[in-house]
py3Dmol code that shows the C-alpha trace and the ligand (Angstrom):
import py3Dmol

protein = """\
ATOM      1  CA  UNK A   1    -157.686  13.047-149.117  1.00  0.00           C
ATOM      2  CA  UNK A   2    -160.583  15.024-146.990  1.00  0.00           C
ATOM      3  CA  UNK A   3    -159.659  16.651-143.947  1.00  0.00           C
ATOM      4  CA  UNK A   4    -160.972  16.896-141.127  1.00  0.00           C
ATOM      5  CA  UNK A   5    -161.328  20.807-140.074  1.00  0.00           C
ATOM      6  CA  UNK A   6    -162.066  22.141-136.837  1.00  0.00           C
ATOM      7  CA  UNK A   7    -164.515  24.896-136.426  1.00  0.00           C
ATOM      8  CA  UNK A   8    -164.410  26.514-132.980  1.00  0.00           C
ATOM      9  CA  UNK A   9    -162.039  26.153-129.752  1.00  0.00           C
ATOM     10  CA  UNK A  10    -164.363  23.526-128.383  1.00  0.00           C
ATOM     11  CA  UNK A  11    -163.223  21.200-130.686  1.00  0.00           C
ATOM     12  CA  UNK A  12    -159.586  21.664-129.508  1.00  0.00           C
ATOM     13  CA  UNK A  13    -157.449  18.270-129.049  1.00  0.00           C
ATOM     14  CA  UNK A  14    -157.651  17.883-125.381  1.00  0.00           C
ATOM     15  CA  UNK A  15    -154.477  16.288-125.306  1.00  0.00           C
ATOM     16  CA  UNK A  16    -151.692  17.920-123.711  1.00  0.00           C
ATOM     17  CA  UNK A  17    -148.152  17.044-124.691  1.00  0.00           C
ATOM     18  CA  UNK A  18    -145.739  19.915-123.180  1.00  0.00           C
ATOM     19  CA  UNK A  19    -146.824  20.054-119.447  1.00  0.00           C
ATOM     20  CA  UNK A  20    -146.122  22.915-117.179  1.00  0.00           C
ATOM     21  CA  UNK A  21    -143.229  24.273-114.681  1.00  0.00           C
ATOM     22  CA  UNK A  22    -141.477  24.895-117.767  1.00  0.00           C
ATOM     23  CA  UNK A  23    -138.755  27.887-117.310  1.00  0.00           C
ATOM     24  CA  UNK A  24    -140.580  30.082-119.977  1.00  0.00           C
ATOM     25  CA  UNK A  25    -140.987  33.218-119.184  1.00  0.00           C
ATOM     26  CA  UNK A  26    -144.516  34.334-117.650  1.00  0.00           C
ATOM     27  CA  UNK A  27    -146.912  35.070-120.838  1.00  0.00           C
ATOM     28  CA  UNK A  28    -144.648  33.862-123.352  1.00  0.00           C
ATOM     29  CA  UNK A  29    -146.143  33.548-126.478  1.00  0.00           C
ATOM     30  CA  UNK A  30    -143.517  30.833-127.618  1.00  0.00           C
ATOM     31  CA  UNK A  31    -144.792  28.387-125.174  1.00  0.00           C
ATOM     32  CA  UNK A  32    -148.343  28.926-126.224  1.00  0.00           C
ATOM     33  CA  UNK A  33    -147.730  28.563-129.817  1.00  0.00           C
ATOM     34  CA  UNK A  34    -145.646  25.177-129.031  1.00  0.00           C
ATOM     35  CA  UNK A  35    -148.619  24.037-126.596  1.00  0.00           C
ATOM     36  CA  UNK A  36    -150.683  24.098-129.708  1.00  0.00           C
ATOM     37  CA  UNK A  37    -148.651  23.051-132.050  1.00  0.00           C
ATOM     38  CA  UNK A  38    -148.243  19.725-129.744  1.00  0.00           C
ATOM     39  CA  UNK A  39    -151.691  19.284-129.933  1.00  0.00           C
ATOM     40  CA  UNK A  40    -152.164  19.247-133.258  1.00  0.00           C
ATOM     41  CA  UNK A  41    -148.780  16.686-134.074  1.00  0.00           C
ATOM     42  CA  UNK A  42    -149.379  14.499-131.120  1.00  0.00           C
ATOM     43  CA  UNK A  43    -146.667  12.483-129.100  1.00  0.00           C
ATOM     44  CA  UNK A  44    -145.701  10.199-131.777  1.00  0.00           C
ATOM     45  CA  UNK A  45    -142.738  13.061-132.919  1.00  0.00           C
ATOM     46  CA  UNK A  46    -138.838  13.891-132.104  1.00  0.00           C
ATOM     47  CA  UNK A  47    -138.547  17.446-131.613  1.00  0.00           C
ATOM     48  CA  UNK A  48    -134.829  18.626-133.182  1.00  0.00           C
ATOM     49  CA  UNK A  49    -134.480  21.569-130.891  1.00  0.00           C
ATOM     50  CA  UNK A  50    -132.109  24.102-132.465  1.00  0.00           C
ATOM     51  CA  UNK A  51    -130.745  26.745-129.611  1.00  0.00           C
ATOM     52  CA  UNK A  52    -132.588  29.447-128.534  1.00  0.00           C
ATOM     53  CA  UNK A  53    -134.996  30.326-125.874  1.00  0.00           C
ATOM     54  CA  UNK A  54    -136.255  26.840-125.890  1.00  0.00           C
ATOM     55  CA  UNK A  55    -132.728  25.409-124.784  1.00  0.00           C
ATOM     56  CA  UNK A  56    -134.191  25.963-121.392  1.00  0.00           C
ATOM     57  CA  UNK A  57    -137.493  23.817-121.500  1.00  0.00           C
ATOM     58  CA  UNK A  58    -135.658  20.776-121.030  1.00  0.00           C
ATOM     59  CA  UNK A  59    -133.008  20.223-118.990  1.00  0.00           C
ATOM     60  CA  UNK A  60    -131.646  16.273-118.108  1.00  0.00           C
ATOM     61  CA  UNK A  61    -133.494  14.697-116.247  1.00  0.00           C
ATOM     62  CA  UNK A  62    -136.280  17.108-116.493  1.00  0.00           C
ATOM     63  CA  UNK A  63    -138.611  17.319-119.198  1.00  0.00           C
ATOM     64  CA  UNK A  64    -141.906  18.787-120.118  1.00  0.00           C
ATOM     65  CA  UNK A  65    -142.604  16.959-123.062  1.00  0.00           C
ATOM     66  CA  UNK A  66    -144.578  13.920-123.405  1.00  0.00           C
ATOM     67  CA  UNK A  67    -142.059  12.930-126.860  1.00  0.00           C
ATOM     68  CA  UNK A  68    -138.735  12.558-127.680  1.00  0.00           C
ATOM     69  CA  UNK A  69    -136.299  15.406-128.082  1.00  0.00           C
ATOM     70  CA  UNK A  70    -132.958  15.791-129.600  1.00  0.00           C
ATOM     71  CA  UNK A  71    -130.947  19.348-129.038  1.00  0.00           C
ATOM     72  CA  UNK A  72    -128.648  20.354-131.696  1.00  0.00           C
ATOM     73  CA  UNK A  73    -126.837  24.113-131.892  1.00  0.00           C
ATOM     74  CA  UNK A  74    -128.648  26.747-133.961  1.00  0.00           C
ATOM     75  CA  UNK A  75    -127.321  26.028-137.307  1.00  0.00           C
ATOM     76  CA  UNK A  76    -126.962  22.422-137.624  1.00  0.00           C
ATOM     77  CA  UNK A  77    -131.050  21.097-136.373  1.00  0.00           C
ATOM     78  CA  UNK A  78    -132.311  20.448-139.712  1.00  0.00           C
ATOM     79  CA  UNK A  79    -129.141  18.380-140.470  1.00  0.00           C
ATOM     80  CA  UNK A  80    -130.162  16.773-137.015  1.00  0.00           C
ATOM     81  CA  UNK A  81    -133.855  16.442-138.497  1.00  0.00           C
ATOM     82  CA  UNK A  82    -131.944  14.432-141.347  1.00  0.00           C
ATOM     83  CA  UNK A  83    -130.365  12.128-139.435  1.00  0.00           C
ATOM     84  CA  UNK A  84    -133.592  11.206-137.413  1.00  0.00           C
ATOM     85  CA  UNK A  85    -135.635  10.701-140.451  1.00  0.00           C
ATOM     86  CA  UNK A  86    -132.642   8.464-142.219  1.00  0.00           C
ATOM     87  CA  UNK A  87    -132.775   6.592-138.912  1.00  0.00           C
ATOM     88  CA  UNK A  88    -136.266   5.897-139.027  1.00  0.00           C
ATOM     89  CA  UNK A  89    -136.505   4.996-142.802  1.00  0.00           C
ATOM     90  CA  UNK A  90    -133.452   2.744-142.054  1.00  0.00           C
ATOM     91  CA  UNK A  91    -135.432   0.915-139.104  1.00  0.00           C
ATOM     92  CA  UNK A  92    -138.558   0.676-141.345  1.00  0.00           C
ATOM     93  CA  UNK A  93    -137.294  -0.614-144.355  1.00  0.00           C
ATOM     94  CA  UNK A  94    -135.638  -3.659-141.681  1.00  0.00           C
ATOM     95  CA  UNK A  95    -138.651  -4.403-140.655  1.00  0.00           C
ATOM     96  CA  UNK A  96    -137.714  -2.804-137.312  1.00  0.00           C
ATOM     97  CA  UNK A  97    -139.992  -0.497-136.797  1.00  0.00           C
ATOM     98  CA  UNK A  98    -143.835  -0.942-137.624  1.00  0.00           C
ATOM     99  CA  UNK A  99    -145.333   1.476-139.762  1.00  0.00           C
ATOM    100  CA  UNK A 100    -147.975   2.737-137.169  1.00  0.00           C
ATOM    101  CA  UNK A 101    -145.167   3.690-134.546  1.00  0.00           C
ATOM    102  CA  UNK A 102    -143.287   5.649-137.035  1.00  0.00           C
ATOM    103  CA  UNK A 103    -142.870   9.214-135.486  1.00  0.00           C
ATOM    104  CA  UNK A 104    -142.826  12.733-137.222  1.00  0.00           C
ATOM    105  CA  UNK A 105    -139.581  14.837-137.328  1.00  0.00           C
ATOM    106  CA  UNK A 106    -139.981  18.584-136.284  1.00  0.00           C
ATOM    107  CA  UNK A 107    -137.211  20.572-135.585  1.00  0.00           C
ATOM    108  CA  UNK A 108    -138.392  23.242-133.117  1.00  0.00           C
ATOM    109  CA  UNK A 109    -136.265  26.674-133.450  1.00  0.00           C
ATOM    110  CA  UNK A 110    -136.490  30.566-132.672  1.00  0.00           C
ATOM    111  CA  UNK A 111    -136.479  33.031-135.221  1.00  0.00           C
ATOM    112  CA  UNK A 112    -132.245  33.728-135.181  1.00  0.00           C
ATOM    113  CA  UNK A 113    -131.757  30.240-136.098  1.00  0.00           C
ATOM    114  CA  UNK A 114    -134.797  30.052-138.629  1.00  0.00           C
ATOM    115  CA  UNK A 115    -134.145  33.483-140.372  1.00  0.00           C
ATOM    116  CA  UNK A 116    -130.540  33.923-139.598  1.00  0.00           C
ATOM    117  CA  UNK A 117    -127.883  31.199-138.445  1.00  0.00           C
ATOM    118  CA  UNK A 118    -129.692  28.397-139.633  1.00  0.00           C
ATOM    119  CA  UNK A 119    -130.829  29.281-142.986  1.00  0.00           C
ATOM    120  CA  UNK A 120    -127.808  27.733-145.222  1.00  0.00           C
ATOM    121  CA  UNK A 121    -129.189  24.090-143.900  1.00  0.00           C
ATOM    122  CA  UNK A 122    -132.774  24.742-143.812  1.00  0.00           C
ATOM    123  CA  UNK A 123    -132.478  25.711-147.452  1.00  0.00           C
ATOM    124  CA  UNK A 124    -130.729  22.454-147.914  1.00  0.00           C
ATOM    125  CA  UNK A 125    -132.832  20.547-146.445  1.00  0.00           C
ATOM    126  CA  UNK A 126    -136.243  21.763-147.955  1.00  0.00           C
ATOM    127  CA  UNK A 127    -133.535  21.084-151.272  1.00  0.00           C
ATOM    128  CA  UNK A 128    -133.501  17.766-150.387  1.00  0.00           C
ATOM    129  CA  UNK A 129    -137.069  17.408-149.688  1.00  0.00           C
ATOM    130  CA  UNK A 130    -136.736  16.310-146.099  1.00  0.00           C
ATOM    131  CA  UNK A 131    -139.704  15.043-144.545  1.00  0.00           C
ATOM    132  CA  UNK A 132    -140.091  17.568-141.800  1.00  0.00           C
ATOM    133  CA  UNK A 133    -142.231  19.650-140.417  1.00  0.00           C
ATOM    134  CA  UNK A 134    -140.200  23.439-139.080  1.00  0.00           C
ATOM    135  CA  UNK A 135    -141.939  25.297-136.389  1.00  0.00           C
ATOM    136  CA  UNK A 136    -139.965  28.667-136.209  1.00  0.00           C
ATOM    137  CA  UNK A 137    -141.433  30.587-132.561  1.00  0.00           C
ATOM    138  CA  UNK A 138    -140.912  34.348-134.174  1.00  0.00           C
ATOM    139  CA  UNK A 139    -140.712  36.965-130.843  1.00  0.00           C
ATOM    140  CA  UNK A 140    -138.530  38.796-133.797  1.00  0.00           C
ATOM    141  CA  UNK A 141    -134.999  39.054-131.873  1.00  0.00           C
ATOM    142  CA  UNK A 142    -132.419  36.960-129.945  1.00  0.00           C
ATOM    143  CA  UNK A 143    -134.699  36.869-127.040  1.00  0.00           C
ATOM    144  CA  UNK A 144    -132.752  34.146-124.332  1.00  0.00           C
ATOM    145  CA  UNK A 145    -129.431  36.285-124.658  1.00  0.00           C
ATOM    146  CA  UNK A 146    -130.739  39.989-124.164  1.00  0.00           C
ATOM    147  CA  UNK A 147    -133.128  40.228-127.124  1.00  0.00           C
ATOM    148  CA  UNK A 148    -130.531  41.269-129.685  1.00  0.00           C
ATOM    149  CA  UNK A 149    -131.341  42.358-133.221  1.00  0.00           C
ATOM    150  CA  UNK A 150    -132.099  39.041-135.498  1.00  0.00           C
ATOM    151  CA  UNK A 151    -133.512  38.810-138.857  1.00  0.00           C
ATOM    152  CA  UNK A 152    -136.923  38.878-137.982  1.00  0.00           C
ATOM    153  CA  UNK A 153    -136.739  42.019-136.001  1.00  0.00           C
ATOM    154  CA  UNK A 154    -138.779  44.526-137.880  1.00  0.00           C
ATOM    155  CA  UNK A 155    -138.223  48.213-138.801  1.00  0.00           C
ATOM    156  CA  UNK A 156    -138.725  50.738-135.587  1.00  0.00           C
ATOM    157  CA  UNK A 157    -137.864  48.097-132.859  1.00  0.00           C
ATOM    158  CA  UNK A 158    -135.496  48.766-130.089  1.00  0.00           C
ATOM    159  CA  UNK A 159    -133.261  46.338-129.174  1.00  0.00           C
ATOM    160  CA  UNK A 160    -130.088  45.034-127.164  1.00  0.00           C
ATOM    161  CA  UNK A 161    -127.635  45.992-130.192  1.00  0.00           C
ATOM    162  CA  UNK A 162    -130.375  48.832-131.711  1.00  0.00           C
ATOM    163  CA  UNK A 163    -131.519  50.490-128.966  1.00  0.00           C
ATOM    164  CA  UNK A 164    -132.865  53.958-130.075  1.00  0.00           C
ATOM    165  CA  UNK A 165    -131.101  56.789-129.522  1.00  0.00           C
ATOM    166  CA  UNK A 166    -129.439  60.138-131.410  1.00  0.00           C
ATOM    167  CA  UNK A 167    -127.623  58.303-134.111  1.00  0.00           C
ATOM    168  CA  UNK A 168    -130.148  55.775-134.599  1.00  0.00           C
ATOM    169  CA  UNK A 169    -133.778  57.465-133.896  1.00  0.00           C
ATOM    170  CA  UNK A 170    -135.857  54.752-134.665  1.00  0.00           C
ATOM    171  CA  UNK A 171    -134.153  51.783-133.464  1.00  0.00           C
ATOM    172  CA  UNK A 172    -134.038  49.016-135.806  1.00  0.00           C
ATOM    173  CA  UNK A 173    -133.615  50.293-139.572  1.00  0.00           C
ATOM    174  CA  UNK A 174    -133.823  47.196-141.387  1.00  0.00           C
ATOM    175  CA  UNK A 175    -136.648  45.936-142.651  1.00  0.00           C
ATOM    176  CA  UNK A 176    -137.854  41.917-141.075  1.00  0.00           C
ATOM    177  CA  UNK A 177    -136.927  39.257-143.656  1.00  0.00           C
ATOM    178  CA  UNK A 178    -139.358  37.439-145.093  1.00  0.00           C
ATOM    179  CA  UNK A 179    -139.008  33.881-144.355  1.00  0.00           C
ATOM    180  CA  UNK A 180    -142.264  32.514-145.774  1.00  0.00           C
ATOM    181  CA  UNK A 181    -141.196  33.916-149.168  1.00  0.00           C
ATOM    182  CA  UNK A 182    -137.472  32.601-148.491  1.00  0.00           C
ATOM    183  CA  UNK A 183    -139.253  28.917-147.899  1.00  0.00           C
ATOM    184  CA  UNK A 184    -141.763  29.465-151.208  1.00  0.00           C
ATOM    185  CA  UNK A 185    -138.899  30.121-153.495  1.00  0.00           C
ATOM    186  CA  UNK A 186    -137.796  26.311-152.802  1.00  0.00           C
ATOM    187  CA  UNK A 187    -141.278  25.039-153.443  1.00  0.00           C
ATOM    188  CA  UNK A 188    -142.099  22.813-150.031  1.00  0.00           C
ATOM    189  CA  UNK A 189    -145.479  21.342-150.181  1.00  0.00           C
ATOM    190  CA  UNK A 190    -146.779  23.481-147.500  1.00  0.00           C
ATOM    191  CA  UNK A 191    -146.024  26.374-145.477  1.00  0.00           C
ATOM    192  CA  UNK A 192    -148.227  28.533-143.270  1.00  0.00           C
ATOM    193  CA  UNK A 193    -148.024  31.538-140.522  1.00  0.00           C
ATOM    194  CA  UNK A 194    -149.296  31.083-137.559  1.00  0.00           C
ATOM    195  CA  UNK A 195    -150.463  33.092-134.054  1.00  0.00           C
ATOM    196  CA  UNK A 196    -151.051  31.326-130.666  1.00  0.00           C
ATOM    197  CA  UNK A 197    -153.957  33.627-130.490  1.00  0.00           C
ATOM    198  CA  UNK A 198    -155.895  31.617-133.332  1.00  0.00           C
ATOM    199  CA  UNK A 199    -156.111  28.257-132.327  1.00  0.00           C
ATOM    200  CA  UNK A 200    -158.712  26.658-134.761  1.00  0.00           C
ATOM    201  CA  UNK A 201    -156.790  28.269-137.723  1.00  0.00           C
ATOM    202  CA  UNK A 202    -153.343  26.841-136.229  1.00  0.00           C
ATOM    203  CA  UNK A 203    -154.243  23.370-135.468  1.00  0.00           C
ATOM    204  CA  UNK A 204    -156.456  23.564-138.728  1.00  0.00           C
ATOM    205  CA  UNK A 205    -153.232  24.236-140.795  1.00  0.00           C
ATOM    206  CA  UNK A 206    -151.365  21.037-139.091  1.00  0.00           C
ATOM    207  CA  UNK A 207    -154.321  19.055-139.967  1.00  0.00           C
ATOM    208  CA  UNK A 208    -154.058  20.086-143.611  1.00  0.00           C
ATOM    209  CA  UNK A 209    -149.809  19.933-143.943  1.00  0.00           C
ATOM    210  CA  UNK A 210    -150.115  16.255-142.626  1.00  0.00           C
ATOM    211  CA  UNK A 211    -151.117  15.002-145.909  1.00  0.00           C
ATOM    212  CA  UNK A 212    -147.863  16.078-147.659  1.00  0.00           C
ATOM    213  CA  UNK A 213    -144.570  14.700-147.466  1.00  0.00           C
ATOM    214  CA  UNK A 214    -141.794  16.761-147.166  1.00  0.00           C
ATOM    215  CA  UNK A 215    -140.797  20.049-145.865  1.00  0.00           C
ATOM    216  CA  UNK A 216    -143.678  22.252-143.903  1.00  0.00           C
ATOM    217  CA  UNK A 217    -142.916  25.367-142.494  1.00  0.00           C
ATOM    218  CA  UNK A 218    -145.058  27.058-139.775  1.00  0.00           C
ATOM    219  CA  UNK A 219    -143.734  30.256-138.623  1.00  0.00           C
ATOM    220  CA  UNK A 220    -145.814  31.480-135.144  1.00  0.00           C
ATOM    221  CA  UNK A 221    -145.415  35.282-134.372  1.00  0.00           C
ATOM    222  CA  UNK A 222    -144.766  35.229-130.557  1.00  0.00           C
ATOM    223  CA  UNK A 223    -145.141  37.883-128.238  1.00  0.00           C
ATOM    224  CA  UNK A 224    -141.992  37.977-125.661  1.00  0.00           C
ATOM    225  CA  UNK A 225    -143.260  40.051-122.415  1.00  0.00           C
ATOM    226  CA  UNK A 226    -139.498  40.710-121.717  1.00  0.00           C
ATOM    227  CA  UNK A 227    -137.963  41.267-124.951  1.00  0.00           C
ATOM    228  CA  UNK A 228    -141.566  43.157-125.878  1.00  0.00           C
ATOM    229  CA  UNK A 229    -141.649  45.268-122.556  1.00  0.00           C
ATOM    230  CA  UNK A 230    -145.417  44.120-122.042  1.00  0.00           C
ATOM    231  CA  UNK A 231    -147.504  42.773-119.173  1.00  0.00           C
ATOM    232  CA  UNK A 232    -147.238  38.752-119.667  1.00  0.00           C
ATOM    233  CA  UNK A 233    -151.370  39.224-119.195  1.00  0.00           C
ATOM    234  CA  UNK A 234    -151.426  41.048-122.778  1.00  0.00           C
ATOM    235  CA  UNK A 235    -149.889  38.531-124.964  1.00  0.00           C
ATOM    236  CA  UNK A 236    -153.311  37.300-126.572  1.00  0.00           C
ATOM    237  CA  UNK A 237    -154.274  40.472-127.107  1.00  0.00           C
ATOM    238  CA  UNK A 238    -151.311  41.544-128.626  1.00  0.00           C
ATOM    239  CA  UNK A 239    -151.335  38.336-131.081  1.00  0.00           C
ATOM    240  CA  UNK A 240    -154.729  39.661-132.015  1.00  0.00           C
ATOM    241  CA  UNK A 241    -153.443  43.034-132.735  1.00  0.00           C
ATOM    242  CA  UNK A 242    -151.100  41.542-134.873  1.00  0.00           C
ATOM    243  CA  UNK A 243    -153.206  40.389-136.997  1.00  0.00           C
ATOM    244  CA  UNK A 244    -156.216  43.002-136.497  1.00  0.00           C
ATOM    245  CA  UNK A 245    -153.805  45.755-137.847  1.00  0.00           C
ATOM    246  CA  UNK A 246    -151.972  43.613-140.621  1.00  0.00           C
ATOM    247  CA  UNK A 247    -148.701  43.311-139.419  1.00  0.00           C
ATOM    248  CA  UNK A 248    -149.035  40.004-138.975  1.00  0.00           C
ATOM    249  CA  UNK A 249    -150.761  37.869-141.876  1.00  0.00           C
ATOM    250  CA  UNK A 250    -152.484  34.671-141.423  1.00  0.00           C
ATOM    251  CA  UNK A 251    -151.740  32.512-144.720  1.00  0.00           C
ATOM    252  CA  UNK A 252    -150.396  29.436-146.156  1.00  0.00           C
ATOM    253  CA  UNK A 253    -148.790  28.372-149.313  1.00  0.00           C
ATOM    254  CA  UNK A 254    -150.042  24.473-151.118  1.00  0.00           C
ATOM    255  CA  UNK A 255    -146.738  24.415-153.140  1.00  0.00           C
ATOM    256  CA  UNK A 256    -146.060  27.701-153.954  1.00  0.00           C
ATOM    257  CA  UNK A 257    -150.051  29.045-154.334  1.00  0.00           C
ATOM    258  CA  UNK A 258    -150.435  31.570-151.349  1.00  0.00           C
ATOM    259  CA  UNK A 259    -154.175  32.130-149.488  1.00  0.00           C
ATOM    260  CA  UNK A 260    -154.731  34.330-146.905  1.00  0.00           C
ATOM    261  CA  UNK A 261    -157.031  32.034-143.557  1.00  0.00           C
ATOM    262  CA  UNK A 262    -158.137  34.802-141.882  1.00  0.00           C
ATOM    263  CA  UNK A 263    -158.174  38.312-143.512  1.00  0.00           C
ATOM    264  CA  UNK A 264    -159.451  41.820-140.955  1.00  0.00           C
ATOM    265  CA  UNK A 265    -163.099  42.976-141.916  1.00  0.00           C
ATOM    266  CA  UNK A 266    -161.261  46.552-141.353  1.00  0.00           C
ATOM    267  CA  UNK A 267    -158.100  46.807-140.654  1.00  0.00           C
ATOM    268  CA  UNK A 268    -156.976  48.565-137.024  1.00  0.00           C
ATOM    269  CA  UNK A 269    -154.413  51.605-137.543  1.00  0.00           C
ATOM    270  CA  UNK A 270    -150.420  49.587-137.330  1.00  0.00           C
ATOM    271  CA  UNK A 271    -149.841  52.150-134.327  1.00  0.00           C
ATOM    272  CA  UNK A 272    -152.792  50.332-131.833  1.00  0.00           C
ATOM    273  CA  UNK A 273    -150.368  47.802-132.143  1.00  0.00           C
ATOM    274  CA  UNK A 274    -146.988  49.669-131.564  1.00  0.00           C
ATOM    275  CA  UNK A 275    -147.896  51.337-128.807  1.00  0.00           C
ATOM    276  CA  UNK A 276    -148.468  49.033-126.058  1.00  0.00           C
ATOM    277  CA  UNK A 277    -145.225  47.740-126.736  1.00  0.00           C
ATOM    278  CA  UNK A 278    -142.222  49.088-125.092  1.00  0.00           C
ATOM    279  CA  UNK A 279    -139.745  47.930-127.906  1.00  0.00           C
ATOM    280  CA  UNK A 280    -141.535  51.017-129.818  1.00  0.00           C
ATOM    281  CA  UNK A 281    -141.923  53.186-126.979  1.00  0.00           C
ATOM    282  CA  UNK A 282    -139.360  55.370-128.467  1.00  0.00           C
ATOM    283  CA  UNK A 283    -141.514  55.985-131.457  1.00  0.00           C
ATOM    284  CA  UNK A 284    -144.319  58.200-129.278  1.00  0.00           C
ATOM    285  CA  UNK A 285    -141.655  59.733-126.837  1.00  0.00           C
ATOM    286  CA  UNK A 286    -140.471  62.498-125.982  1.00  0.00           C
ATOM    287  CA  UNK A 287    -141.159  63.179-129.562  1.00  0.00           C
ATOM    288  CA  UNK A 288    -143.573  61.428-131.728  1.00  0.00           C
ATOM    289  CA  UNK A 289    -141.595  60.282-135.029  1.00  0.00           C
ATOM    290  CA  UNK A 290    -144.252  60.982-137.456  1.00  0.00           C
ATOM    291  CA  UNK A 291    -142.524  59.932-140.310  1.00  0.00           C
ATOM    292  CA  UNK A 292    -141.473  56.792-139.203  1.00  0.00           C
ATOM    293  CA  UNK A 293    -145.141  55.858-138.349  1.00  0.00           C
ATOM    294  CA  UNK A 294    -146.352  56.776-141.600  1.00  0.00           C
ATOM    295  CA  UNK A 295    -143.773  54.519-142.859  1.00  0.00           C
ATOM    296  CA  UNK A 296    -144.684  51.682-140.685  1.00  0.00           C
ATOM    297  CA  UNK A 297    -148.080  51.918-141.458  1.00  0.00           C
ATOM    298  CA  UNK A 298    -147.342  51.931-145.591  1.00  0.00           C
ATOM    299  CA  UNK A 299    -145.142  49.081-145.224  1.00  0.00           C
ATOM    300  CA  UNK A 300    -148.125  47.183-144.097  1.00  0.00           C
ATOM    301  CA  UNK A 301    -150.478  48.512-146.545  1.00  0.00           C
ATOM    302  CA  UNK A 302    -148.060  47.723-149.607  1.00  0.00           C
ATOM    303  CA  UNK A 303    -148.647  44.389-148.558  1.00  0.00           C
ATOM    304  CA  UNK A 304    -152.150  43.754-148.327  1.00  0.00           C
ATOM    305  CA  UNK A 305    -152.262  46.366-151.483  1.00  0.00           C
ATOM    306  CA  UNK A 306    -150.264  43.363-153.209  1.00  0.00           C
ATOM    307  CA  UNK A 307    -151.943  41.038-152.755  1.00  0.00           C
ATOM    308  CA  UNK A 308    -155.389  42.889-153.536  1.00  0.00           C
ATOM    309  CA  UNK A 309    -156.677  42.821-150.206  1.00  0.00           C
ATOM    310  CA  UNK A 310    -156.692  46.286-149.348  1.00  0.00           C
ATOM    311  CA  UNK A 311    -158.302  48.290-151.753  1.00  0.00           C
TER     312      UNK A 311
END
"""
ligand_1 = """\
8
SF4
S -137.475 35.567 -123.700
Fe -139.453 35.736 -124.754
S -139.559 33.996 -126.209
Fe -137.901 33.598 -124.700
S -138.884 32.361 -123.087
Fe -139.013 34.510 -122.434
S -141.020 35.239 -123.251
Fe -140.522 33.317 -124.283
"""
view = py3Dmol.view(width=600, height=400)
view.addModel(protein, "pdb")
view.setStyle({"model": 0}, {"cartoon": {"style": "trace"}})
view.addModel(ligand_1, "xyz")
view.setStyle({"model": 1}, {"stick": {}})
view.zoomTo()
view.show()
């Protein structure tokens, strides 16, 4: 089946199908991610909102979205994503429901649902080869309750339950989990990372998942201005630096086989990154943790190093 790729931000759907006065923070980079995503997929979805930050966007009788929308609690929205699909496929098979109004299932979650709570019935679900697609918004904590630790949260961060200090130096000492490998060891059809700073390549990997059937995983890194103690005005910029400096890699997976959409020319040093954020200020001051940098900066290198990318 050929697809039809866009090539530059002109070519953008123009359609808009989450509207503002949304209670999002200022500069969230959740929202933006979601904004594209609802390009690409169109109105003719239910979103299966698991709990998180995104609890707040719609609230009865208000709504920003231009589709339908189901809110579940953080573990159970792929079991909700099941029941809407078995609904559908019921009202199909009756005759009920014409083929061309048939909608897409996408259950819509943060990262402590997608990496944490929620992972015992995603797995089961991507088991059963639900027809789904999984946008997981990644700011890398618990960001609508205080931006608490969460699976995703990478090594050095500070948070609400690991803020830096004497006994704990460089805040967070675990390293993030790695969902897209999680997801790959089931072997969905497709899966891809995403950043609301690279629109073509986003709506570019919706274009491509559409042709399989089954479960499609899309995990956006999104900048949090709160959670990441940044100006809301920076979030682009910091999405870019994400992926400038390798900490955040662009790829996809066509059942199981992994390529890499946008790899740097040269890669930026990991610490352009860290330091405009103030989850890492504690990393430069009062004392520069030189050690801890290094590390930071190897972890990403090991990985690009894998995967033969950085010589
Ligand atoms: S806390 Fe962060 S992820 Fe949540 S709405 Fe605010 S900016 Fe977005």
């Amino acid at each position: 089946m050929g697809i039809e790729r866009i090539k530059s931000i002109k070519d953008l759907p123009p359609e808009e199908n989450v509207f503002s006065g949304t209670p999002a923070c200022a500069g969230c980079g959740a929202l933006l991610s979601l904004r594209l995503t609802l390009k690409a997929l169109g109105r003719k979805i239910v979103i299966v909102n698991a709990a998180g930050c995104f609890t707040l966007l719609t609230i009865y009788p208000y709504t920003p979205f231009a589709n339908s929308w189901l809110y579940t609690a953080m573990a159970s929205a792929p079991a909700g994503a099941q029941g809407v699909r078995d609904a559908l496929d019921i009202l199909l098979e009756k005759g009920r429901l014409d083929p061309e109004e048939d909608l897409k299932v996408v259950v819509l979650t943060g990262d402590g649902a997608a990496y944490d709570i929620g992972l015992a019935s995603t797995s089961g679900a991507i088991y059963r080869n639900l027809d789904f697609y999984y946008l997981c918004y990644d700011n890398e904590a618990y960001g609508n309750t205080g931006f608490q630790r969460s699976g995703a949260t990478p090594f050095g961060s500070g948070t609400g339950t690991t803020p830096p200090g004497s006994v704990r130096p460089t805040g967070t000492e675990l390293p993030k989990k790695d969902l897209f490998e999680i997801w790959r060891s089931h072997k969905p059809p497709y899966l891809a990372t995403i950043s609301p700073a690279y629109p073509v390549d986003l709506i570019n990997k919706f274009k491509k998942a559409e042709q399989y059937k089954g479960p499609k995983l899309f995990i956006a890194l999104s900048p949090c201005p709160p959670g990441w103690a940044t100006d809301p005005s920076y979030t682009v910029k910091l999405a870019k630096l994400a992926v400038g400096t390798g900490v955040w890699a662009l790829k996809e997976a066509v059942y199981g086989e992994v390529s890499h959409t946008i790899v740097p020319k040269k890669f930026k040093p990991v610490e352009e990154y860290l330091k405009e954020q103030g989850r890492f200020a504690h990393l430069f001051k009062p004392v520069r943790q030189e050690e801890t940098l290094k590390k930071m900066q190897e972890m990403v290198d090991d990985y690009w190093k894998r995967h033969q990318l950085l010589l």
